[in-house]
matplotlib code that plots the C-alpha trace (Angstrom):
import matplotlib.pyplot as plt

x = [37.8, 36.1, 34.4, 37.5, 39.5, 38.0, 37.8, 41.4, 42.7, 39.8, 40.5, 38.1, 37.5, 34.7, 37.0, 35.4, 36.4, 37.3, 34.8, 37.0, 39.4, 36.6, 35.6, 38.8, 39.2, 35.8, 36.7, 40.1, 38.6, 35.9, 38.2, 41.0, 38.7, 37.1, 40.9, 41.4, 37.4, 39.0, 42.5, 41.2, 38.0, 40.6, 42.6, 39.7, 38.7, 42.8, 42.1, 38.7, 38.5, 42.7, 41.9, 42.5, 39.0, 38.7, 39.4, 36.3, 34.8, 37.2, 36.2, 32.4, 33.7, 35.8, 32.9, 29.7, 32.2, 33.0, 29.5, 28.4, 31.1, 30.3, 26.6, 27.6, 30.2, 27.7, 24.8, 26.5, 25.3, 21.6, 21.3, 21.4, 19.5, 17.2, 19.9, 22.9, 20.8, 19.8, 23.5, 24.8, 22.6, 22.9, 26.6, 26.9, 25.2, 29.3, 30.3, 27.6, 28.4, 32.1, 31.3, 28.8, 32.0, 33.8, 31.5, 29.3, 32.0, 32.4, 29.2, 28.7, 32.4, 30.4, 27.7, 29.1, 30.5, 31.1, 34.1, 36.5, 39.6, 41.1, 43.4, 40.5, 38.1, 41.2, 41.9, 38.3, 38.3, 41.7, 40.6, 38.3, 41.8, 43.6, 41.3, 41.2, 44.8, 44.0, 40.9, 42.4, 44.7, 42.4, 40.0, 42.0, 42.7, 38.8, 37.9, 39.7, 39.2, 35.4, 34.2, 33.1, 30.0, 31.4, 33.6, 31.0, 28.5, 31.5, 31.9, 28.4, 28.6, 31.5, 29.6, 26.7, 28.7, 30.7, 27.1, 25.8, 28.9, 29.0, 25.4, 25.1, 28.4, 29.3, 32.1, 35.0, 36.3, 33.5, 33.3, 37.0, 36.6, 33.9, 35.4, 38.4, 36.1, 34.1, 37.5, 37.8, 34.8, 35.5, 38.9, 37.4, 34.6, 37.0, 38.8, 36.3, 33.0, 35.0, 36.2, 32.5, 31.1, 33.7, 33.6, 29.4, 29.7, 30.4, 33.8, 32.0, 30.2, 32.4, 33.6, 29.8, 29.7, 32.8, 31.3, 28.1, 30.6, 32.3, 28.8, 27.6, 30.3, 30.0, 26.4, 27.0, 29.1, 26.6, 24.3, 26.0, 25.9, 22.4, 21.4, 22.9, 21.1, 18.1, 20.5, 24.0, 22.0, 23.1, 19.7, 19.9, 23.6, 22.9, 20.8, 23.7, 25.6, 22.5, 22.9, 25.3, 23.1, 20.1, 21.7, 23.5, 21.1, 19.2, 22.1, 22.2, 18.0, 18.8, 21.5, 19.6, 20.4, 24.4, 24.9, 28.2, 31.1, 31.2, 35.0, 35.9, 33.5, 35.6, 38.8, 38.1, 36.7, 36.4, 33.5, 31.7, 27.6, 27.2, 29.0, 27.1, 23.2, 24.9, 26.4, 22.9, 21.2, 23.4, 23.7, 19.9, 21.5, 18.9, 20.9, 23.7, 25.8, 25.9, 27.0, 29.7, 31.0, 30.9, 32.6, 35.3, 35.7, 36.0, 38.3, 40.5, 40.6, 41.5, 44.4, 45.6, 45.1, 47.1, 45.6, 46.1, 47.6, 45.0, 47.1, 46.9, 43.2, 43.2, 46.0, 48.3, 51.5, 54.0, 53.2, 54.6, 56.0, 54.1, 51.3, 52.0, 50.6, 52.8, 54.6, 55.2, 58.9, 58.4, 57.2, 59.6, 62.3, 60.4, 61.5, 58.5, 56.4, 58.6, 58.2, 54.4, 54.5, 56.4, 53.7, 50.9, 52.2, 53.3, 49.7, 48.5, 50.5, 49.7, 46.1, 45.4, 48.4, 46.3, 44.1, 41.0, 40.2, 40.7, 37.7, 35.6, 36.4, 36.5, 35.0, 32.5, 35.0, 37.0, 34.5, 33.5, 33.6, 34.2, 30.4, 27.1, 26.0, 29.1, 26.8, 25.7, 29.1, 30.0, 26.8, 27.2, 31.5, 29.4, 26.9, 29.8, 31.3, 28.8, 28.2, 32.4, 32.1, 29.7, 32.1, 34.7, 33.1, 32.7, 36.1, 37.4, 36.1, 38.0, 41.5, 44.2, 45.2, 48.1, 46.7, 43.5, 46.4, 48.2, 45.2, 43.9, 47.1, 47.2, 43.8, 43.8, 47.1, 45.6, 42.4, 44.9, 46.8, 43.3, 42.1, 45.0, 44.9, 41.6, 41.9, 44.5, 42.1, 43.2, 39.7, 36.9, 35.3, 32.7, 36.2, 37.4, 34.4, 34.6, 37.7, 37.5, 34.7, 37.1, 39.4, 36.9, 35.8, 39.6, 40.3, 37.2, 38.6, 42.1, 43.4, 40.6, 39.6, 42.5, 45.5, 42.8, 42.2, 45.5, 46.4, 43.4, 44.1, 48.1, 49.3, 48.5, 46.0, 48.2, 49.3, 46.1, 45.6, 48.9, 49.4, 45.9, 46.2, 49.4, 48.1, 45.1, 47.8, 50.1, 46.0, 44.9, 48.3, 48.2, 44.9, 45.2, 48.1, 45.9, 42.6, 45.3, 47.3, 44.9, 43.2, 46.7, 47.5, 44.3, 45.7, 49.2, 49.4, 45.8, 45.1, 48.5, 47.2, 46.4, 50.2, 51.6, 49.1, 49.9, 53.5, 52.4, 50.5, 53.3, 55.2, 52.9, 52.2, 56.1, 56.1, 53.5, 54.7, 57.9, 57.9, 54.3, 53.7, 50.4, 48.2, 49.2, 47.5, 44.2, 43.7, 41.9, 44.5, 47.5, 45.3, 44.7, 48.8, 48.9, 46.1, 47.9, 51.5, 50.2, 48.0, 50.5, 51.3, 47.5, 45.6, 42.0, 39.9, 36.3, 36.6, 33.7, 31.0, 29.3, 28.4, 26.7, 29.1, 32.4, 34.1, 32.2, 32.9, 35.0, 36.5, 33.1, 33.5, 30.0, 30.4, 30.2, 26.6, 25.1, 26.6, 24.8, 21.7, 21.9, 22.7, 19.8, 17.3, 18.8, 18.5, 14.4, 13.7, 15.5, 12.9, 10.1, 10.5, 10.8, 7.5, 5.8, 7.5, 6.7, 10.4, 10.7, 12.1, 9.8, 11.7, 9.7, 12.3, 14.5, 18.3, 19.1, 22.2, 23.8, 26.4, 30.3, 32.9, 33.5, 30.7, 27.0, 23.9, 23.0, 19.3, 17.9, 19.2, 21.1]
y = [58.8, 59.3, 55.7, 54.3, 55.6, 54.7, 50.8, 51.0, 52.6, 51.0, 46.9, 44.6, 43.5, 44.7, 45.7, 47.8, 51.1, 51.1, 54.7, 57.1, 56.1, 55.7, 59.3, 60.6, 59.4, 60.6, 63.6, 63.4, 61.7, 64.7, 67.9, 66.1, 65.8, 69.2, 70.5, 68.9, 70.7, 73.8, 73.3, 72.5, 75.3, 77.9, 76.9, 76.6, 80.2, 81.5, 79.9, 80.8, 84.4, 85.2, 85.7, 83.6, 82.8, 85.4, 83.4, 83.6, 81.9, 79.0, 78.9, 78.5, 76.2, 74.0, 73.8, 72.8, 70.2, 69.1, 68.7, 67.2, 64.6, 64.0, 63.7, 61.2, 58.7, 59.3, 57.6, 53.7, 54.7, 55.3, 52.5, 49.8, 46.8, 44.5, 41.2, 43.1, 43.4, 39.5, 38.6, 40.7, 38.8, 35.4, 36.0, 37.5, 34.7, 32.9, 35.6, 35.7, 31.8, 33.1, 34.9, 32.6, 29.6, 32.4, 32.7, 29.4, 27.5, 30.2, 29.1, 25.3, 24.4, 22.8, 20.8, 19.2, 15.6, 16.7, 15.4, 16.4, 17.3, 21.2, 20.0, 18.6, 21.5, 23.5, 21.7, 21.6, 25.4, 25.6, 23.0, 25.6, 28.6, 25.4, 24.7, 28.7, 29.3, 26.1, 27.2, 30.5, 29.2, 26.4, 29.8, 31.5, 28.3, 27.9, 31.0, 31.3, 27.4, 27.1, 31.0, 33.3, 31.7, 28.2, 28.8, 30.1, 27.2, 24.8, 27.2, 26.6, 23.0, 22.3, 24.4, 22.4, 19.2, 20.8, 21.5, 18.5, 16.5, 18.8, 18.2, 14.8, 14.5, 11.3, 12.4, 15.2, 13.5, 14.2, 18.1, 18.4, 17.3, 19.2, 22.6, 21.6, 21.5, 24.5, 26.5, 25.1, 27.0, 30.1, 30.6, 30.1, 32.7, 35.4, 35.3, 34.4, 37.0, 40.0, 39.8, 38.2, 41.3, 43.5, 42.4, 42.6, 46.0, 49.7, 51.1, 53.5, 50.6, 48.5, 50.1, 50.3, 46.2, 45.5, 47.3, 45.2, 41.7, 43.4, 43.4, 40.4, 38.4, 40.4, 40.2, 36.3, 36.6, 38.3, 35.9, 32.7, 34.3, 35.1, 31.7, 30.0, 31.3, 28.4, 26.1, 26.0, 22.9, 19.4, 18.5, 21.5, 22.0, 20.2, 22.9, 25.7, 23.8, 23.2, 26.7, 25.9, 23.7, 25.7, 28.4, 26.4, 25.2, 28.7, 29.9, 26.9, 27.5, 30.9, 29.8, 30.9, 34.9, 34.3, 35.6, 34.7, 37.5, 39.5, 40.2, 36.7, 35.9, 38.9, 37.4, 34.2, 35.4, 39.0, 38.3, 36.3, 37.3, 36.0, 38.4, 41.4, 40.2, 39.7, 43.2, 44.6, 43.0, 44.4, 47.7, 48.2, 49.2, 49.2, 49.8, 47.5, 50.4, 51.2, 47.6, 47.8, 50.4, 49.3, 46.0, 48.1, 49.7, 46.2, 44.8, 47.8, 47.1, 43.4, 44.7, 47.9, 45.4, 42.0, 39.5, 36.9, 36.2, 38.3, 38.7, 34.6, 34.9, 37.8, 36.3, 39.0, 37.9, 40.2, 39.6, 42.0, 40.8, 43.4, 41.6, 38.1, 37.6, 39.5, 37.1, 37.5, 37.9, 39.5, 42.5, 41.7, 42.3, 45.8, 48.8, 50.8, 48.3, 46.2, 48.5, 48.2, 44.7, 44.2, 46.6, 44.9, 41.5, 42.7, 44.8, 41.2, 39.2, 41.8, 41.9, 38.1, 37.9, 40.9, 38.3, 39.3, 35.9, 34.6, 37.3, 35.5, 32.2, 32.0, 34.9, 32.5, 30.5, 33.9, 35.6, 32.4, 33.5, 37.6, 37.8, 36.2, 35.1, 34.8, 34.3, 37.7, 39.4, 37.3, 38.7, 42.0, 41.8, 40.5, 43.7, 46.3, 44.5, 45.3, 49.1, 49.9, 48.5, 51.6, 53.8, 52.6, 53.4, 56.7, 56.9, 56.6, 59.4, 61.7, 60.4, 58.7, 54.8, 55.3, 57.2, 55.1, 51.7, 53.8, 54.4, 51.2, 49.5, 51.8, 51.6, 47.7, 48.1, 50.0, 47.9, 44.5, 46.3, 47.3, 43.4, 41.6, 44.3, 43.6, 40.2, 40.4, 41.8, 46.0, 46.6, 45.2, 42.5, 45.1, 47.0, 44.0, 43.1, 47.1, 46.6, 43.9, 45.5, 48.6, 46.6, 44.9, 48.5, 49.8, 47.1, 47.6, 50.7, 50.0, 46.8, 45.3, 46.6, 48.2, 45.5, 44.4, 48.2, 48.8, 46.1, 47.8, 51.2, 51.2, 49.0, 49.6, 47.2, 44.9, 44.0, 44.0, 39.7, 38.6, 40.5, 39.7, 36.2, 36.5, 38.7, 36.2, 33.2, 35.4, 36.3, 32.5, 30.8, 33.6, 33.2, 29.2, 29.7, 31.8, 29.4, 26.6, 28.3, 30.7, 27.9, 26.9, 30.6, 30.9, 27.7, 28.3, 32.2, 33.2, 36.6, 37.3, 35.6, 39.2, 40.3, 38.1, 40.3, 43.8, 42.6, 42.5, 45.7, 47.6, 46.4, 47.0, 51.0, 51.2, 49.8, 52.2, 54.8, 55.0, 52.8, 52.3, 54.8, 56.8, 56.0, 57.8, 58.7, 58.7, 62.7, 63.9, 66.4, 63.6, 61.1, 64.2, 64.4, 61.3, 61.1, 64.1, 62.0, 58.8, 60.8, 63.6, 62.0, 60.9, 63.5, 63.2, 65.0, 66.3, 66.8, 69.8, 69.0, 72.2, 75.4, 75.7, 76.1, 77.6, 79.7, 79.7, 79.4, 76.7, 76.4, 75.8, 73.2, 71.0, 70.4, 67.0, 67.8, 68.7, 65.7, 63.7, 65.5, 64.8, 61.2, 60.2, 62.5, 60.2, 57.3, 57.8, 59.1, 55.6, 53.7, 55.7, 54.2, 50.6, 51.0, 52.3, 50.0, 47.2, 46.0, 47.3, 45.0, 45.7, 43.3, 40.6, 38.3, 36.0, 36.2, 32.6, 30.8, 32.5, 30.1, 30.0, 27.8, 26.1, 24.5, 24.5, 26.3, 29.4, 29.8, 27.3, 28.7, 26.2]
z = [1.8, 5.0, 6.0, 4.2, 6.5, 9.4, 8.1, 7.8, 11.1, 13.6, 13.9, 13.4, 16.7, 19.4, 22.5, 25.4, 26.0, 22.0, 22.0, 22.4, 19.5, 17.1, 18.2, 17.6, 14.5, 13.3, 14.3, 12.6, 9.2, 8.3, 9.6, 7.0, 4.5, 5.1, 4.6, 1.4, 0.5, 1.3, -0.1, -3.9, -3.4, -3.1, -5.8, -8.4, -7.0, -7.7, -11.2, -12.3, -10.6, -10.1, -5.8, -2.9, -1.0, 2.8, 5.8, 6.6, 3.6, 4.3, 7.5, 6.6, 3.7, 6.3, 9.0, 6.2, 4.7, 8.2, 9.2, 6.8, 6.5, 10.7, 9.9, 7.4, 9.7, 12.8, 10.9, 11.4, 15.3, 14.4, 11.6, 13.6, 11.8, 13.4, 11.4, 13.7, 16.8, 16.7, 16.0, 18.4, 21.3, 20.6, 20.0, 23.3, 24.6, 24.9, 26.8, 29.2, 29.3, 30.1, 32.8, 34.6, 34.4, 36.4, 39.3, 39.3, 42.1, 44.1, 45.8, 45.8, 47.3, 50.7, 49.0, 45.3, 46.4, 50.2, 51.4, 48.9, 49.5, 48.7, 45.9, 44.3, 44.5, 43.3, 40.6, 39.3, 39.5, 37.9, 35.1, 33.5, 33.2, 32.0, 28.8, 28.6, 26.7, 24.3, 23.1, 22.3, 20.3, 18.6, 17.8, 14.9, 13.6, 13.7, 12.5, 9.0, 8.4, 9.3, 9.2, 12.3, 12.3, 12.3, 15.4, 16.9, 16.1, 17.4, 20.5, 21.5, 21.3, 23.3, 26.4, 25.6, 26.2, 29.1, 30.7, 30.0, 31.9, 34.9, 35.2, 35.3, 36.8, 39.0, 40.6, 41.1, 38.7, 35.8, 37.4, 36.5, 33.2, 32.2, 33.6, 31.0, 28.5, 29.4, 29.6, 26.4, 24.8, 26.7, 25.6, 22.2, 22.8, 23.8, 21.0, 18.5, 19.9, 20.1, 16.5, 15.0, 16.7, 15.1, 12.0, 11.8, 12.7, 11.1, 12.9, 15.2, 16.8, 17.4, 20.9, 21.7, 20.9, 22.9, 25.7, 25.9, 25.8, 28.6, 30.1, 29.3, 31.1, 34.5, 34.7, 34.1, 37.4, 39.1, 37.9, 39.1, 42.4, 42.2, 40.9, 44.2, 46.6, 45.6, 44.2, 46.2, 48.3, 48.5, 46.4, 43.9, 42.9, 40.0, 38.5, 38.5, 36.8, 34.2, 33.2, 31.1, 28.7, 29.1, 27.1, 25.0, 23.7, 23.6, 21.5, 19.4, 18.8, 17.9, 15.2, 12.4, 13.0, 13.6, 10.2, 8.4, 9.0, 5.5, 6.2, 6.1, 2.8, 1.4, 2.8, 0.9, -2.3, -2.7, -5.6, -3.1, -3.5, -0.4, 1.5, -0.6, 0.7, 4.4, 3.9, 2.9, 5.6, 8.0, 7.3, 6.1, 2.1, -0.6, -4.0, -5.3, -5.8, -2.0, -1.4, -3.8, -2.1, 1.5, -0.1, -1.1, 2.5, 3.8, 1.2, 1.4, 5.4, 4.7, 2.8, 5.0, 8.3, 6.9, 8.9, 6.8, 3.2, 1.6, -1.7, -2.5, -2.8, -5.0, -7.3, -6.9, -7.8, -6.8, -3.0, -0.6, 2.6, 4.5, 3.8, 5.3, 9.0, 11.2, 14.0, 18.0, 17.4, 14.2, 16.8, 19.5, 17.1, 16.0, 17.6, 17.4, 19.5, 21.6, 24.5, 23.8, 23.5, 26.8, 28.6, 27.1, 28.2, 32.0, 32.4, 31.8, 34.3, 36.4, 35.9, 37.2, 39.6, 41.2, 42.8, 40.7, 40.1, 43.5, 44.6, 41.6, 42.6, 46.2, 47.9, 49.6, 51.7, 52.1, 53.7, 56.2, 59.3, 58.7, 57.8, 58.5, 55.4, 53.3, 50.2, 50.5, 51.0, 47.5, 45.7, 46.9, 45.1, 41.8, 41.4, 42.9, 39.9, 37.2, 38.7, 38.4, 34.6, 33.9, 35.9, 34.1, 30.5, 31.5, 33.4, 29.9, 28.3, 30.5, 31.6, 29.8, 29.9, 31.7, 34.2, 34.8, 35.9, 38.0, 39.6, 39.5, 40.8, 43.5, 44.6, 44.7, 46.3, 49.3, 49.6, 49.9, 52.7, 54.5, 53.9, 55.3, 58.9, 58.6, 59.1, 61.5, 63.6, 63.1, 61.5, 61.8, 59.4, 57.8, 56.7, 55.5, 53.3, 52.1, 51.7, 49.2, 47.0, 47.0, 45.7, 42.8, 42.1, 41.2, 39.4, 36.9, 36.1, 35.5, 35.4, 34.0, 30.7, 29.7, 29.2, 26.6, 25.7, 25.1, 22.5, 20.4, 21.0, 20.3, 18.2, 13.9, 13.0, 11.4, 14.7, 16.7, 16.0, 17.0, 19.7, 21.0, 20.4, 23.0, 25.6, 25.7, 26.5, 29.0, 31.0, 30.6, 32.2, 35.2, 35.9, 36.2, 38.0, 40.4, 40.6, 41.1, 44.2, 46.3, 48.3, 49.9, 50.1, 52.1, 54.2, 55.3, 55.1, 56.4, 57.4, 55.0, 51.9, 49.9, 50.7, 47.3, 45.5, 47.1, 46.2, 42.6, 42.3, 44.1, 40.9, 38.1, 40.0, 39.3, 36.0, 34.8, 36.5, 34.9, 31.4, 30.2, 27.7, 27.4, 24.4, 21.2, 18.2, 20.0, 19.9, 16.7, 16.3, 16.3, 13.9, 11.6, 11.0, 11.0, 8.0, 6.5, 6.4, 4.9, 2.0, 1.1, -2.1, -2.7, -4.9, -4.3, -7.4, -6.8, -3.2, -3.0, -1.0, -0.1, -2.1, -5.7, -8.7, -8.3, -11.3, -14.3, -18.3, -19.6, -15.8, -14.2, -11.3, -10.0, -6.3, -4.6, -3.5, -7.4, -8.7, -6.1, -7.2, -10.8, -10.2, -8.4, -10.3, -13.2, -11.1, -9.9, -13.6, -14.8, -11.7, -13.6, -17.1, -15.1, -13.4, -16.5, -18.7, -16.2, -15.9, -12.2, -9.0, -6.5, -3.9, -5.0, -7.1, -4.6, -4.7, -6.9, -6.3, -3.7, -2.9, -2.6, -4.0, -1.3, -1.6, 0.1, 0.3, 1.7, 3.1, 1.2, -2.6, -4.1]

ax = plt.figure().add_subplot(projection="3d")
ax.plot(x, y, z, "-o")
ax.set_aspect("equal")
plt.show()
């Protein structure tokens, strides 16, 4: 039950900061498991010998089988396939792409088509938040219709032609239009990388995974500001904005290891052979018999999760409402997460109507004329950036969500205050330019991650996509609203243009101070009761995994661990008579007609 478990409880999605749950319930899984070892050793000791095990032998009982179940979940960390390593890199390749749009006008506002006007330059940084929320919406539809890897493929395409407009560009015009289109493919990167990586990866990696998508988009920041010192010229801008195809077209040369998601193949036809080689590619399995049973961990998961109509493609008949796709007001209208659906929405209004975003996109004509070089103050927000995501990985570990916005919110809070005296001309400009990487700092350990965090961490898993999916157009609409506005706010209120955003932290401090609940169910201790609630009427048979033989005569019991034994001497005595008998698969025989029913090839099998 252990790795079953931990499929059904951990969602298929790679979300940073994810760790700690999937600690937790490793934790959780094995000392459950280890209970129900101990539970049915001493009852076949009561029957067999007529005496109740000491507590000390349950003790040593509960610890091997607890160990040993541990040793067995913590193994996904250390088999780590060179198939999952190349798809986890070109598919991160979108989110570096992500983060580069983010940062790559920040620079180049005084040199691309000089003369512009403000609302133009705004609008052209705006365009790329307005293409955001529709290509996070187009991506689910995406995903089931044309796969993981599909979206992905189509993903890649639409940055390539965003790039290739925005390079060659004309006009503002032409720059506008291909930020909408480059918005375009992030929003659908955002939606679709997380949940590619997620469902490529065991359950305790896929916190690691969303923590290096996490990176990959503020090291594309940082990047777009490093990249401008040569290039934000009147002769070079053209090559920032070339960026963008370079590495489309990287990713799209790199296609061939952006594997198919197994989950979906499963989704679609739970026989599919497909999904079996992918499965033993990625996890390194050798035997068919090991496949089969991580197919069952993932089909189980599809089921417990309900992200989609699972039981029309298995022909089950008597379908169960439960398992349709579970609607926004199907969870407005549910007690038990409305209030976490109304916190996960206001942590993200609050997140971009922070003024995050205005740092990212106009830092360089903010700090004109408070520093030297305002280039450098800019470069210097992009790496304090990438240094507070560590912090906040490890920030996680060790205090609660909760805690962490509060925090955050009033961190931010304090550095907005210090900015705007600063300006006024109560500090001086070195303060100011402290105060806004303060301000960057706090808000990678709060604000940032965790409105994401949270939708992962406490919701079920049949409610992760949904609410994910809305979150993603509450951040996107904010954040344009943001790009749109700041320049004016910059304009007309001046040394007062970070006061709208203190006004906004003030609110979401008081908002998580007194309604945002704390993350439940992530201690080991409040999964394990959980685990204990939803098995109580499960009776799980041959649960011993340590010791010899228990009891003896007609009563005798072989442990977990002796069965395992005699299995595989059976199973290397059986690869004997092959080899001698000359019958043996040495690897050598390809895989013929891999192919699904919907048609196609698959590597060159047909």
């Amino acid at each position: 039950m252990s790795r079953h478990e931990l499929y059904e409880n951990i969602p298929f999605t790679a979300v940073f900061g994810l760790q700690k749950k999937e600690r937790s319930m490793t934790v959780a899984v094995s000392s459950y498991a280890a209970d129900l070892d101990m539970l049915e050793a001493d009852q076949i000791s009561m029957a067999t010998s007529q005496k109740h095990l000491s507590a000390k032998e349950l003790a040593m009982r509960h610890s091997q089988a607890s160990l040993m179940l541990m040793d067995e979940l913590e193994l996904d960390k250390v088999m780590v396939t060179t198939p999952l390593i190349f798809a986890v890199l070109v598919a991160t390749v979108g989110q570096f792409l992500v983060g580069y749009n983010i940062g790559v006008m920040n620079a180049p506002e005084k040199v691309v088509f000089p003369g512009h006007t403000t609302g133009e330059w705004s609008i052209a940084v705006a365009a790329f938040c307005f293409g955001g929320p529709f290509g996070a919406y187009f991506a689910g539809t995406l995903a089931e219709t044309r796969g993981r890897r599909g979206a992905l493929l189509i993903c890649t395409w639409t940055f390539l032609l965003g790039g290739l407009i925005q390079t060659t560009a004309p006009n503002m015009l032409a720059i506008i239009i291909s930020r909408l289109i480059i918005g375009l493919a992030s929003g659908i990167s955002t939606v679709i990388v997380p949940i590619y990586l997620g469902e490529l990866a065991p359950p305790t990696l896929r916190g690691t995974l969303g923590t290096m998508t996490q990176f990959a988009m503020v090291v594309g920041i940082l990047m777009a500001d490093l990249i401008a010192f040569p290039f934000a010229t009147l002769e070079k801008w053209r090559m920032l904005f070339s960026v963008n195809l370079m590495m489309a077209f990287l990713q799209l040369l790199c296609a061939p290891w952006l594997l198919e998601s197994p989950r979906w193949l499963l989704s679609k036809k739970p026989g599919s052979r497909k999904a079996r080689y992918i499965i033993k590619k990625l996890r390194g399995l050798r035997y068919d018999h090991e496949v089969d049973t991580e197919v069952d961990h993932f089909l189980g998961a599809v089921n417990v999760q309900n992200v989609n109509d699972y039981d029309d493609e298995i022909g089950n008949e008597n379908r169960n409402t439960d398992m349709k796709t579970i609607g926004f007001m199907d969870m407005l209208m549910d007690e038990k997460v409305r209030l976490l659906v109304v916190s996960s929405f206001v942590l993200q209004a609050v997140q971009q109507l922070s003024g995050i975003n205005a740092v990212f996109y106009y830092s360089t004509s903010f700090f004109d004329g408070v520093i030297a070089n305002p280039m450098i103050g800019t470069t210097l927000v992009g790496a304090v950036n990438v240094l507070a995501t560590y912090a906040a990985l490890l920030l996680m570990d060790s205090f609660g969500r909760r805690t962490l916005i509060l925090w955050s919110c009033g961190g931010m809070l304090i550095s907005c205050i210090v900015i705007v005296l600063s300006l006024m001309g109560k500090f001086s400009n070195i303060t100011a330019l402290v105060a806004v990487n303060t301000y960057v700092m706090f808000f990678e350990i709060g604000l940032g991650p965790i409105p994401w965090l949270i939708v992962a961490e406490m919701f079920d898993a049949k409610y992760v996509a949904t609410a994910m999916s809305a979150s993603s157009q509450i951040n996107w609409l904010f954040n344009f609203f943001v790009g749109l506005t700041f320049p004016y706010m910059d304009k007309y209120l001046g040394a007062f243009s970070f006061l709208p955003f203190a006004a906004v932290l003030l609110f979401g401090f008081l908002f998580a101070l007194i309604w945002l609940p704390e993350t439940q169910g992530t201690t080991p201790e409040e999964l394990q009761a959980a685990l204990v609630t939803k098995n109580s009427s499960t009776v799980y048979h041959n649960m011993s995994f340590v010791g010899d033989v228990i009891g003896g005569g007609e009563h005798e019991q072989t442990t977990l661990g002796d069965e395992w034994r005699n299995a595989m001497d059976e199973f290397v005595k059986q690869e004997e008579e092959e080899i001698n008998s000359g019958t043996y698969n040495f690897g050598f025989k390809p895989i013929d007609k891999i192919e699904e029913s919907a048609g196609g090839t698959f590597m060159g099998w047909k």
